[in-house]
C-alpha positions as CSV (number, residue, x, y, z in Angstrom):
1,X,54.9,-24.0,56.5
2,X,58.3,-24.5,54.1
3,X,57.5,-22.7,51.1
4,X,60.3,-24.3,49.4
5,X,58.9,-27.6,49.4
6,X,56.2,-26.2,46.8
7,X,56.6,-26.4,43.2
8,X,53.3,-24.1,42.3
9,X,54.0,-20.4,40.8
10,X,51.8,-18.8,43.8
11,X,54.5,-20.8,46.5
12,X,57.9,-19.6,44.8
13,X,56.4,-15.8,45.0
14,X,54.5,-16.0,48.5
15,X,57.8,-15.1,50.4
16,X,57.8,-11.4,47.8
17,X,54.6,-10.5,49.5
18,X,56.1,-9.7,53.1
19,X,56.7,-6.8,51.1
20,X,53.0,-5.6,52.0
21,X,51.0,-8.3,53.4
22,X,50.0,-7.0,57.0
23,X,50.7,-9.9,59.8
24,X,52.2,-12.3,56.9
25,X,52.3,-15.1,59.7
26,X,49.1,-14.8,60.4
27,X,48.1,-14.6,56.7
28,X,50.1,-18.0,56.6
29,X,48.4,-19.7,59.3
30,X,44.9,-18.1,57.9
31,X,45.4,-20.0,54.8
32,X,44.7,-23.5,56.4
33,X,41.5,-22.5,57.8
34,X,38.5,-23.1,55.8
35,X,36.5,-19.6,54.6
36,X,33.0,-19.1,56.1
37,X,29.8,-19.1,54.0
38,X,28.2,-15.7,53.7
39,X,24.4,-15.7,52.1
40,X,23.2,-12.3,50.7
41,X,19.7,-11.8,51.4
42,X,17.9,-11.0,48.6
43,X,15.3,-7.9,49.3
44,X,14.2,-8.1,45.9
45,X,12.2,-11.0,47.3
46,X,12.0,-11.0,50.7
47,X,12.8,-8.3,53.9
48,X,15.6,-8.9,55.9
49,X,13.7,-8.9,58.6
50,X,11.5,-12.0,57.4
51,X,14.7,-13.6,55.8
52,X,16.2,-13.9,59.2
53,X,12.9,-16.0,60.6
54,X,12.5,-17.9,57.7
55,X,16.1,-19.4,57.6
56,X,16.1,-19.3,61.4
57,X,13.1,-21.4,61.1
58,X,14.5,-23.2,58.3
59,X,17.8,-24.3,61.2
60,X,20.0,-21.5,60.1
61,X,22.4,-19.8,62.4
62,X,23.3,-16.6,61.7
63,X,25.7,-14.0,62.3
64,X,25.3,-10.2,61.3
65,X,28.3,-8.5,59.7
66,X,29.0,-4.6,58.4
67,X,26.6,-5.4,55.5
68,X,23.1,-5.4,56.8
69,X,22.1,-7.6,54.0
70,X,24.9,-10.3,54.1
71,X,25.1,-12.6,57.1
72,X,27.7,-15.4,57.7
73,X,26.4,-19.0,58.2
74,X,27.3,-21.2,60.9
75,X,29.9,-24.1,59.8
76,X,27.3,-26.6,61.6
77,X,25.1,-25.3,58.9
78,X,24.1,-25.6,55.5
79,X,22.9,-23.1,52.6
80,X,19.0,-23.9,53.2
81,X,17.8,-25.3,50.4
82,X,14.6,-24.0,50.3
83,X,15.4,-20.8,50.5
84,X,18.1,-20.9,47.9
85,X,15.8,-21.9,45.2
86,X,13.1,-19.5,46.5
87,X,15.4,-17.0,45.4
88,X,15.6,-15.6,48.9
89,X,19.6,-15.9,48.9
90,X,22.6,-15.8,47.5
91,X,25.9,-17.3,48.4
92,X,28.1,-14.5,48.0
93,X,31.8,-13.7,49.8
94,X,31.6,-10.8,51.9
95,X,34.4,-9.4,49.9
96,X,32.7,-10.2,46.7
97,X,29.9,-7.5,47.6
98,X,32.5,-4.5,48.2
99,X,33.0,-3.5,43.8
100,X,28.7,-3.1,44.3
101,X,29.0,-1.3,46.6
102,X,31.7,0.9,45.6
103,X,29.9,1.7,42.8
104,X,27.2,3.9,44.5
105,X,24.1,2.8,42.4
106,X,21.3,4.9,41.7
107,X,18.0,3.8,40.1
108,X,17.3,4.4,36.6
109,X,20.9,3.8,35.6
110,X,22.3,2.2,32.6
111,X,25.3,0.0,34.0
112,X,27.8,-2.6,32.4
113,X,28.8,-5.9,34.3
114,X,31.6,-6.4,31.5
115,X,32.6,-10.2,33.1
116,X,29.2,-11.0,34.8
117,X,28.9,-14.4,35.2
118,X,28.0,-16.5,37.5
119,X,25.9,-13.6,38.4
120,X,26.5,-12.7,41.8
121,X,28.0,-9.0,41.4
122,X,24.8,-8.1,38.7
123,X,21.9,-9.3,41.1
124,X,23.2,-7.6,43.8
125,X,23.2,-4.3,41.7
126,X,19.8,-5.1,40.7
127,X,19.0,-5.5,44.1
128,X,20.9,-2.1,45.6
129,X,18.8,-0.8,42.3
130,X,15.8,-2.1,43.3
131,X,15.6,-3.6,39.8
132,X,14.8,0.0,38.3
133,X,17.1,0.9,35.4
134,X,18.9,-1.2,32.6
135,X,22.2,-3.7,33.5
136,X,24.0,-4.9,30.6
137,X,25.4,-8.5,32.1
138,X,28.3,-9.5,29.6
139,X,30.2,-13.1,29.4
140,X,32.3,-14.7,26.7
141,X,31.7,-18.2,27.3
142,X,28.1,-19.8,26.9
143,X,28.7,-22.3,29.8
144,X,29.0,-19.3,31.8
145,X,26.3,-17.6,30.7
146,X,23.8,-20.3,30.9
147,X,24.4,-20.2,34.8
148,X,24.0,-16.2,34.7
149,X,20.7,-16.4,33.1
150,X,19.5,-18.9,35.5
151,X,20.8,-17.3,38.8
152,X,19.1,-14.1,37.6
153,X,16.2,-15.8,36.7
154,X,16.0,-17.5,40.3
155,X,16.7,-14.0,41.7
156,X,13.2,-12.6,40.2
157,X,15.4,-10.0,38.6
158,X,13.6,-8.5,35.3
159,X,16.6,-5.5,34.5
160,X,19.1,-7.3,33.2
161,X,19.9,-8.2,29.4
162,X,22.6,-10.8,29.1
163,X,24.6,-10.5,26.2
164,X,27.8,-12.7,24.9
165,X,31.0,-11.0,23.8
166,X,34.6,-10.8,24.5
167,X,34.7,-8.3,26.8
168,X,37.9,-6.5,25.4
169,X,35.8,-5.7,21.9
170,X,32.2,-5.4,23.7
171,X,30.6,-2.3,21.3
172,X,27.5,-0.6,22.7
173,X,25.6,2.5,20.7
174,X,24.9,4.7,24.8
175,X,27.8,5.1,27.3
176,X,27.0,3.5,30.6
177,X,26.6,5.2,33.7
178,X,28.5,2.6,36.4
179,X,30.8,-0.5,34.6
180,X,32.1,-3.3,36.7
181,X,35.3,-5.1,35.4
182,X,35.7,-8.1,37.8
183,X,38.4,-9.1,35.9
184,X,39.7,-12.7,35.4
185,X,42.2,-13.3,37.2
186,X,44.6,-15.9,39.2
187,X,42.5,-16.3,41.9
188,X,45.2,-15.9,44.7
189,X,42.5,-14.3,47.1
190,X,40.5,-18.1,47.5
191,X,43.8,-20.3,47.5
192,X,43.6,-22.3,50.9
193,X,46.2,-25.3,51.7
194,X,45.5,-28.5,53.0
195,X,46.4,-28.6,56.6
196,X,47.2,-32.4,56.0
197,X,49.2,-32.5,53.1
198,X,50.9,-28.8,52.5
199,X,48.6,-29.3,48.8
200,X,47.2,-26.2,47.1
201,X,43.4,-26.1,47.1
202,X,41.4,-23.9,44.7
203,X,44.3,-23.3,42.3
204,X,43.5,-22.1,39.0
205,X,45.1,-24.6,36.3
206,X,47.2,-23.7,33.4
207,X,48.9,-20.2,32.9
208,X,47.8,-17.3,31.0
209,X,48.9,-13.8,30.4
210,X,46.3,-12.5,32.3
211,X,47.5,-9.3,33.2
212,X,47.6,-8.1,29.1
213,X,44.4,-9.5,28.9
214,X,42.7,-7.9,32.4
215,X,44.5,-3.6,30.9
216,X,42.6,-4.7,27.5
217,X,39.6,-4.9,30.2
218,X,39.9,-1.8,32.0
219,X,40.3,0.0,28.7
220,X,37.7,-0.8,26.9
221,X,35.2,-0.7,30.3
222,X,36.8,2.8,30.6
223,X,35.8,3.8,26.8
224,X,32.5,2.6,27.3
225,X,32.1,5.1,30.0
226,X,29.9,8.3,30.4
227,X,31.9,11.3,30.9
228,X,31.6,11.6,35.0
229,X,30.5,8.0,35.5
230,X,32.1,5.6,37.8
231,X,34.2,2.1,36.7
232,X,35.2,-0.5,39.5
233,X,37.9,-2.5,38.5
234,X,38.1,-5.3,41.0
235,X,39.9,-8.8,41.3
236,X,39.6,-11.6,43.6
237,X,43.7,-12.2,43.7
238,X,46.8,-10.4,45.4
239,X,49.5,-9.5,42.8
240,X,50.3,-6.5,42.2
241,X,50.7,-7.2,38.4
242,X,47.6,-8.1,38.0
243,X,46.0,-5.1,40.0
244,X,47.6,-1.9,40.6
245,X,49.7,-2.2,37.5
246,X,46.8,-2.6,35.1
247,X,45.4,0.2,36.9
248,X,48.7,2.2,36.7
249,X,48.5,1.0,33.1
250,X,45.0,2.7,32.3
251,X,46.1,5.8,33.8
252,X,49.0,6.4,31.1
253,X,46.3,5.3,28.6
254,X,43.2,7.2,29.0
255,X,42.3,10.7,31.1
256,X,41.2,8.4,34.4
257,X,41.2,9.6,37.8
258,X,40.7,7.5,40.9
259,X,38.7,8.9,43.6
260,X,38.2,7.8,47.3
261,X,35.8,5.4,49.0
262,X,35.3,4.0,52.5
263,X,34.6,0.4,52.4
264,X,32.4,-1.1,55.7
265,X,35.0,-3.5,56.3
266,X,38.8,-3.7,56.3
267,X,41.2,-3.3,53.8
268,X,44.4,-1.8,53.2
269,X,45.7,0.7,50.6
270,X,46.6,-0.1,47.0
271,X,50.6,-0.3,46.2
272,X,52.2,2.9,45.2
273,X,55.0,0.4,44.4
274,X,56.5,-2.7,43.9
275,X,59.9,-4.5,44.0
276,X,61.2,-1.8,41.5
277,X,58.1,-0.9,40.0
278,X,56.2,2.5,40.5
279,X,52.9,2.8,40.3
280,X,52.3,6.0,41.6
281,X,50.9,7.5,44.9
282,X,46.5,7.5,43.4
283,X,47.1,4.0,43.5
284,X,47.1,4.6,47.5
285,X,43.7,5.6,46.8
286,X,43.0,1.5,45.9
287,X,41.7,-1.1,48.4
288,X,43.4,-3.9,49.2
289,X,41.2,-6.7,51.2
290,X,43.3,-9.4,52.8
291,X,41.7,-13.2,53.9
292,X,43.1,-13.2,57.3
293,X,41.8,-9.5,57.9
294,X,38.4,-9.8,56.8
295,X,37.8,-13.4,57.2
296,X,36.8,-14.0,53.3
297,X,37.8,-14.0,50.1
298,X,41.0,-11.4,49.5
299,X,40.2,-9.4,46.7
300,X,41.5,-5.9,45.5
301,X,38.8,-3.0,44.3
302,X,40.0,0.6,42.9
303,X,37.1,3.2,41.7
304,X,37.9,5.3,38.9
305,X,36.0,8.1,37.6
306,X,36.0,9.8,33.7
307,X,36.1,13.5,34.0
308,X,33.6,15.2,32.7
Protein backbone atom coordinates (compact mmCIF):
# COMPACT_ATOMS: atom_id res chain seq x y z
CA UNK A 1 0.00 0.00 0.00
CA UNK A 2 1.73 3.73 -0.80
CA UNK A 3 0.54 5.79 1.79
CA UNK A 4 1.74 8.75 -0.03
CA UNK A 5 -0.73 8.48 -2.65
CA UNK A 6 -3.49 9.38 0.04
CA UNK A 7 -4.56 12.80 0.64
CA UNK A 8 -6.91 11.87 3.90
CA UNK A 9 -5.61 13.17 7.57
CA UNK A 10 -5.73 9.38 8.84
CA UNK A 11 -3.05 8.35 5.54
CA UNK A 12 -0.45 11.21 6.17
CA UNK A 13 -0.24 9.99 10.08
CA UNK A 14 -0.63 6.08 9.51
CA UNK A 15 3.27 5.73 8.99
CA UNK A 16 3.63 7.69 13.01
CA UNK A 17 1.82 4.67 14.37
CA UNK A 18 4.81 2.13 13.76
CA UNK A 19 5.58 3.78 16.82
CA UNK A 20 3.21 1.23 18.75
CA UNK A 21 1.09 -0.65 16.39
CA UNK A 22 2.11 -4.35 16.98
CA UNK A 23 2.77 -6.24 13.43
CA UNK A 24 2.02 -2.76 11.57
CA UNK A 25 2.24 -4.97 8.19
CA UNK A 26 -0.16 -7.02 9.21
CA UNK A 27 -2.33 -4.25 10.62
CA UNK A 28 -1.92 -2.82 6.88
CA UNK A 29 -2.89 -5.89 5.12
CA UNK A 30 -5.90 -6.32 7.91
CA UNK A 31 -7.31 -3.17 6.84
CA UNK A 32 -8.56 -4.52 3.33
CA UNK A 33 -10.37 -7.39 4.88
CA UNK A 34 -13.89 -6.89 5.65
CA UNK A 35 -14.84 -6.98 9.70
CA UNK A 36 -17.01 -10.00 10.80
CA UNK A 37 -20.58 -9.57 12.19
CA UNK A 38 -20.80 -10.33 15.85
CA UNK A 39 -24.66 -10.67 17.34
CA UNK A 40 -24.98 -10.26 21.16
CA UNK A 41 -27.49 -12.50 22.42
CA UNK A 42 -29.85 -10.89 24.45
CA UNK A 43 -30.64 -13.03 27.77
CA UNK A 44 -33.00 -10.47 28.81
CA UNK A 45 -35.14 -12.30 26.35
CA UNK A 46 -34.02 -15.46 25.53
CA UNK A 47 -31.16 -18.15 26.99
CA UNK A 48 -28.23 -18.66 25.20
CA UNK A 49 -28.76 -21.91 25.03
CA UNK A 50 -32.23 -21.44 23.06
CA UNK A 51 -30.72 -18.46 21.06
CA UNK A 52 -28.20 -20.79 19.57
CA UNK A 53 -31.26 -23.35 18.15
CA UNK A 54 -33.35 -20.69 17.26
CA UNK A 55 -30.90 -18.80 14.90
CA UNK A 56 -29.41 -22.25 13.97
CA UNK A 57 -32.84 -23.15 12.98
CA UNK A 58 -33.34 -19.81 11.59
CA UNK A 59 -29.85 -20.77 8.94
CA UNK A 60 -27.37 -19.14 11.22
CA UNK A 61 -23.83 -20.24 11.56
CA UNK A 62 -22.20 -19.56 14.39
CA UNK A 63 -18.99 -19.24 16.02
CA UNK A 64 -18.35 -18.92 19.91
CA UNK A 65 -15.80 -16.33 21.01
CA UNK A 66 -14.29 -15.33 24.74
CA UNK A 67 -17.77 -13.72 25.39
CA UNK A 68 -20.20 -16.42 26.06
CA UNK A 69 -22.92 -14.13 25.02
CA UNK A 70 -21.52 -12.78 21.76
CA UNK A 71 -21.05 -15.09 18.79
CA UNK A 72 -19.56 -14.10 15.30
CA UNK A 73 -21.78 -14.80 12.15
CA UNK A 74 -20.76 -16.54 9.21
CA UNK A 75 -20.06 -14.13 6.11
CA UNK A 76 -22.44 -16.62 4.11
CA UNK A 77 -24.91 -15.39 6.60
CA UNK A 78 -27.16 -12.77 7.40
CA UNK A 79 -28.38 -10.95 10.82
CA UNK A 80 -31.74 -13.19 10.95
CA UNK A 81 -34.35 -11.05 10.71
CA UNK A 82 -36.69 -12.54 12.88
CA UNK A 83 -34.73 -12.67 15.57
CA UNK A 84 -33.53 -9.23 15.30
CA UNK A 85 -36.83 -7.75 15.73
CA UNK A 86 -37.75 -10.27 18.38
CA UNK A 87 -35.36 -8.58 20.33
CA UNK A 88 -33.34 -11.76 20.65
CA UNK A 89 -30.06 -9.92 19.36
CA UNK A 90 -28.01 -7.32 18.94
CA UNK A 91 -25.35 -6.52 16.30
CA UNK A 92 -22.66 -5.48 18.40
CA UNK A 93 -18.59 -5.47 17.73
CA UNK A 94 -16.87 -7.74 19.92
CA UNK A 95 -14.76 -4.81 20.92
CA UNK A 96 -17.69 -2.65 21.45
CA UNK A 97 -18.73 -5.03 24.46
CA UNK A 98 -15.24 -4.64 26.44
CA UNK A 99 -16.13 -0.67 28.30
CA UNK A 100 -19.50 -3.08 29.78
CA UNK A 101 -17.71 -5.14 30.81
CA UNK A 102 -14.99 -3.27 32.30
CA UNK A 103 -17.32 -1.71 34.22
CA UNK A 104 -18.17 -4.65 36.68
CA UNK A 105 -21.97 -4.03 36.97
CA UNK A 106 -23.87 -4.96 39.90
CA UNK A 107 -27.68 -4.89 40.18
CA UNK A 108 -29.46 -2.10 41.87
CA UNK A 109 -26.96 0.42 40.50
CA UNK A 110 -27.59 3.92 39.39
CA UNK A 111 -25.20 4.23 36.13
CA UNK A 112 -24.65 7.04 33.46
CA UNK A 113 -24.23 6.13 29.59
CA UNK A 114 -23.15 9.90 29.11
CA UNK A 115 -23.06 9.35 24.90
CA UNK A 116 -25.61 6.39 24.67
CA UNK A 117 -26.94 6.26 21.54
CA UNK A 118 -27.58 4.05 19.22
CA UNK A 119 -27.94 2.00 22.26
CA UNK A 120 -25.77 -0.88 22.09
CA UNK A 121 -23.29 -0.23 25.25
CA UNK A 122 -26.72 0.63 27.63
CA UNK A 123 -28.77 -2.64 26.75
CA UNK A 124 -25.96 -4.61 27.30
CA UNK A 125 -25.57 -3.07 30.83
CA UNK A 126 -29.20 -3.66 31.29
CA UNK A 127 -28.65 -6.98 30.32
CA UNK A 128 -25.26 -7.85 32.53
CA UNK A 129 -27.84 -5.97 35.17
CA UNK A 130 -30.48 -8.06 34.61
CA UNK A 131 -32.51 -4.91 34.14
CA UNK A 132 -32.48 -4.35 38.06
CA UNK A 133 -31.30 -0.78 38.89
CA UNK A 134 -31.60 2.71 37.19
CA UNK A 135 -29.37 3.70 33.74
CA UNK A 136 -29.41 7.11 32.84
CA UNK A 137 -28.98 6.84 28.76
CA UNK A 138 -27.75 10.47 27.59
CA UNK A 139 -27.59 11.87 23.84
CA UNK A 140 -27.40 15.35 22.34
CA UNK A 141 -28.94 14.98 19.17
CA UNK A 142 -32.69 13.85 18.74
CA UNK A 143 -31.94 11.75 15.60
CA UNK A 144 -29.85 9.83 17.72
CA UNK A 145 -31.94 9.40 20.37
CA UNK A 146 -35.00 8.43 18.54
CA UNK A 147 -32.99 5.25 17.45
CA UNK A 148 -31.88 4.69 21.30
CA UNK A 149 -35.45 4.68 22.45
CA UNK A 150 -36.36 2.23 19.91
CA UNK A 151 -33.43 -0.21 20.16
CA UNK A 152 -34.20 -0.32 23.93
CA UNK A 153 -37.62 -0.61 23.43
CA UNK A 154 -37.00 -3.67 20.95
CA UNK A 155 -34.58 -5.02 23.69
CA UNK A 156 -37.61 -5.41 26.29
CA UNK A 157 -35.49 -3.23 28.49
CA UNK A 158 -37.69 -1.25 31.23
CA UNK A 159 -34.42 0.45 33.38
CA UNK A 160 -33.39 2.89 31.29
CA UNK A 161 -34.51 6.73 31.19
CA UNK A 162 -33.27 8.53 28.12
CA UNK A 163 -32.62 11.91 28.61
CA UNK A 164 -31.24 14.70 25.93
CA UNK A 165 -28.23 16.97 26.92
CA UNK A 166 -24.88 17.99 25.86
CA UNK A 167 -23.03 15.65 27.66
CA UNK A 168 -20.23 18.17 28.74
CA UNK A 169 -23.09 20.28 30.94
CA UNK A 170 -25.34 17.03 31.79
CA UNK A 171 -26.44 18.11 35.74
CA UNK A 172 -27.94 15.31 37.78
CA UNK A 173 -29.25 15.91 41.67
CA UNK A 174 -27.46 11.70 42.95
CA UNK A 175 -23.88 10.76 41.81
CA UNK A 176 -23.80 7.63 39.77
CA UNK A 177 -22.35 4.56 40.69
CA UNK A 178 -20.70 3.28 37.08
CA UNK A 179 -20.51 6.15 34.04
CA UNK A 180 -19.61 5.20 30.49
CA UNK A 181 -18.02 7.95 28.32
CA UNK A 182 -17.88 6.35 24.76
CA UNK A 183 -16.67 9.37 23.60
CA UNK A 184 -17.01 10.78 20.03
CA UNK A 185 -14.46 10.35 18.34
CA UNK A 186 -12.58 9.90 14.76
CA UNK A 187 -13.45 6.58 14.29
CA UNK A 188 -9.96 5.27 13.22
CA UNK A 189 -10.72 1.73 14.81
CA UNK A 190 -13.61 0.89 11.71
CA UNK A 191 -11.63 2.61 8.85
CA UNK A 192 -11.18 -0.23 6.16
CA UNK A 193 -9.75 0.48 2.44
CA UNK A 194 -10.98 -0.67 -0.65
CA UNK A 195 -8.89 -3.39 -1.87
CA UNK A 196 -9.79 -2.17 -5.54
CA UNK A 197 -9.29 1.34 -5.37
CA UNK A 198 -6.73 2.20 -2.32
CA UNK A 199 -10.27 4.59 -1.26
CA UNK A 200 -10.99 5.11 2.45
CA UNK A 201 -14.20 3.40 3.59
CA UNK A 202 -16.02 4.41 6.83
CA UNK A 203 -14.24 7.76 7.20
CA UNK A 204 -15.78 10.23 9.33
CA UNK A 205 -16.41 13.62 7.30
CA UNK A 206 -15.40 16.96 8.24
CA UNK A 207 -12.86 17.87 11.10
CA UNK A 208 -13.52 18.80 14.58
CA UNK A 209 -11.54 19.42 17.64
CA UNK A 210 -12.59 16.41 19.15
CA UNK A 211 -10.01 15.83 21.49
CA UNK A 212 -11.13 19.37 23.63
CA UNK A 213 -14.41 18.30 23.25
CA UNK A 214 -13.88 14.28 24.40
CA UNK A 215 -11.39 15.99 28.19
CA UNK A 216 -14.76 18.26 28.55
CA UNK A 217 -16.36 14.53 28.60
CA UNK A 218 -14.28 12.76 30.89
CA UNK A 219 -14.49 15.64 33.30
CA UNK A 220 -17.74 16.17 33.72
CA UNK A 221 -18.52 12.06 33.65
CA UNK A 222 -15.75 12.10 36.42
CA UNK A 223 -17.75 14.94 38.54
CA UNK A 224 -20.69 13.11 38.24
CA UNK A 225 -19.19 10.27 39.99
CA UNK A 226 -19.73 8.61 43.48
CA UNK A 227 -16.78 8.75 45.61
CA UNK A 228 -15.34 4.97 44.90
CA UNK A 229 -17.37 4.38 41.76
CA UNK A 230 -15.99 3.29 38.49
CA UNK A 231 -15.89 5.60 34.97
CA UNK A 232 -14.84 3.87 31.58
CA UNK A 233 -13.64 6.13 29.20
CA UNK A 234 -13.62 4.30 25.91
CA UNK A 235 -13.12 5.18 22.11
CA UNK A 236 -13.52 3.30 18.98
CA UNK A 237 -10.25 5.15 17.24
CA UNK A 238 -6.32 4.79 17.62
CA UNK A 239 -4.72 8.22 18.38
CA UNK A 240 -3.22 8.81 21.10
CA UNK A 241 -4.54 12.43 21.32
CA UNK A 242 -7.69 11.46 21.45
CA UNK A 243 -7.13 8.69 24.12
CA UNK A 244 -4.40 8.61 26.53
CA UNK A 245 -3.92 12.27 26.35
CA UNK A 246 -7.50 13.15 27.50
CA UNK A 247 -7.01 10.60 29.96
CA UNK A 248 -3.52 12.07 30.93
CA UNK A 249 -5.51 15.33 30.79
CA UNK A 250 -8.15 14.27 33.59
CA UNK A 251 -5.57 13.08 35.72
CA UNK A 252 -3.94 16.80 36.16
CA UNK A 253 -7.58 17.84 36.51
CA UNK A 254 -9.39 15.92 39.04
CA UNK A 255 -8.04 13.35 42.09
CA UNK A 256 -8.56 10.14 39.39
CA UNK A 257 -6.79 7.01 39.66
CA UNK A 258 -6.76 4.20 37.09
CA UNK A 259 -6.93 0.75 38.31
CA UNK A 260 -6.33 -2.66 36.51
CA UNK A 261 -8.59 -4.94 34.52
CA UNK A 262 -8.14 -8.11 32.41
CA UNK A 263 -10.12 -7.95 29.33
CA UNK A 264 -11.20 -11.70 27.73
CA UNK A 265 -9.63 -10.90 24.69
CA UNK A 266 -6.44 -9.14 23.38
CA UNK A 267 -5.32 -5.90 23.71
CA UNK A 268 -2.21 -4.06 24.32
CA UNK A 269 -1.27 -1.48 26.93
CA UNK A 270 -2.13 2.23 26.81
CA UNK A 271 0.87 4.77 25.77
CA UNK A 272 3.01 6.02 28.56
CA UNK A 273 4.14 8.30 25.62
CA UNK A 274 4.12 9.69 22.48
CA UNK A 275 6.42 11.30 19.77
CA UNK A 276 7.47 13.82 22.62
CA UNK A 277 4.62 13.74 24.65
CA UNK A 278 4.45 12.03 28.20
CA UNK A 279 1.60 10.71 29.49
CA UNK A 280 2.80 8.92 32.30
CA UNK A 281 3.48 5.24 33.26
CA UNK A 282 -0.89 4.65 34.83
CA UNK A 283 -1.63 5.14 31.44
CA UNK A 284 0.19 1.54 30.93
CA UNK A 285 -2.68 0.54 33.02
CA UNK A 286 -5.06 1.39 29.65
CA UNK A 287 -6.15 -1.05 26.97
CA UNK A 288 -5.42 -0.75 23.67
CA UNK A 289 -7.52 -3.25 21.23
CA UNK A 290 -6.09 -3.43 17.79
CA UNK A 291 -8.37 -4.75 14.35
CA UNK A 292 -5.92 -7.12 13.15
CA UNK A 293 -5.45 -8.65 16.75
CA UNK A 294 -8.84 -9.17 17.74
CA UNK A 295 -10.43 -9.42 14.47
CA UNK A 296 -13.08 -6.34 15.16
CA UNK A 297 -13.39 -3.04 15.64
CA UNK A 298 -10.07 -1.30 17.32
CA UNK A 299 -11.02 0.57 20.07
CA UNK A 300 -9.18 1.85 23.27
CA UNK A 301 -10.83 1.48 27.06
CA UNK A 302 -9.08 2.90 30.35
CA UNK A 303 -11.10 2.38 33.86
CA UNK A 304 -10.73 4.94 36.30
CA UNK A 305 -11.84 5.00 39.81
CA UNK A 306 -12.69 8.29 42.35
CA UNK A 307 -11.17 7.67 45.62
CA UNK A 308 -13.20 7.50 48.23
Amino acid sequence: MNLETNTHPFFQHLENYQEFLPDFRGYLTHLKEHFPTYLRINTLKISVEEAEKFLTRDGAILRSTAVPEIFQLSPSCKVPSLSYHLGFIYPQALTSAMPVLAMELQGGERVLDLCAAPGGKTGYMAQVMKDNGVIVANDRKLGRIISLMSNLKRLGITSAVVIQSRGEQLTWSHPFDRILVDAPCSGEGKYRIDAETGRLLHARRGRTNLSAIQKALIQRGFDLLEPGGIMIYSTCTLTPEENEEVVAHLLKKRKAALVQWKPPVESSPGLEEYRGKRYGKELGLAHRFYPHKVNSVGFFLAKIVKPK
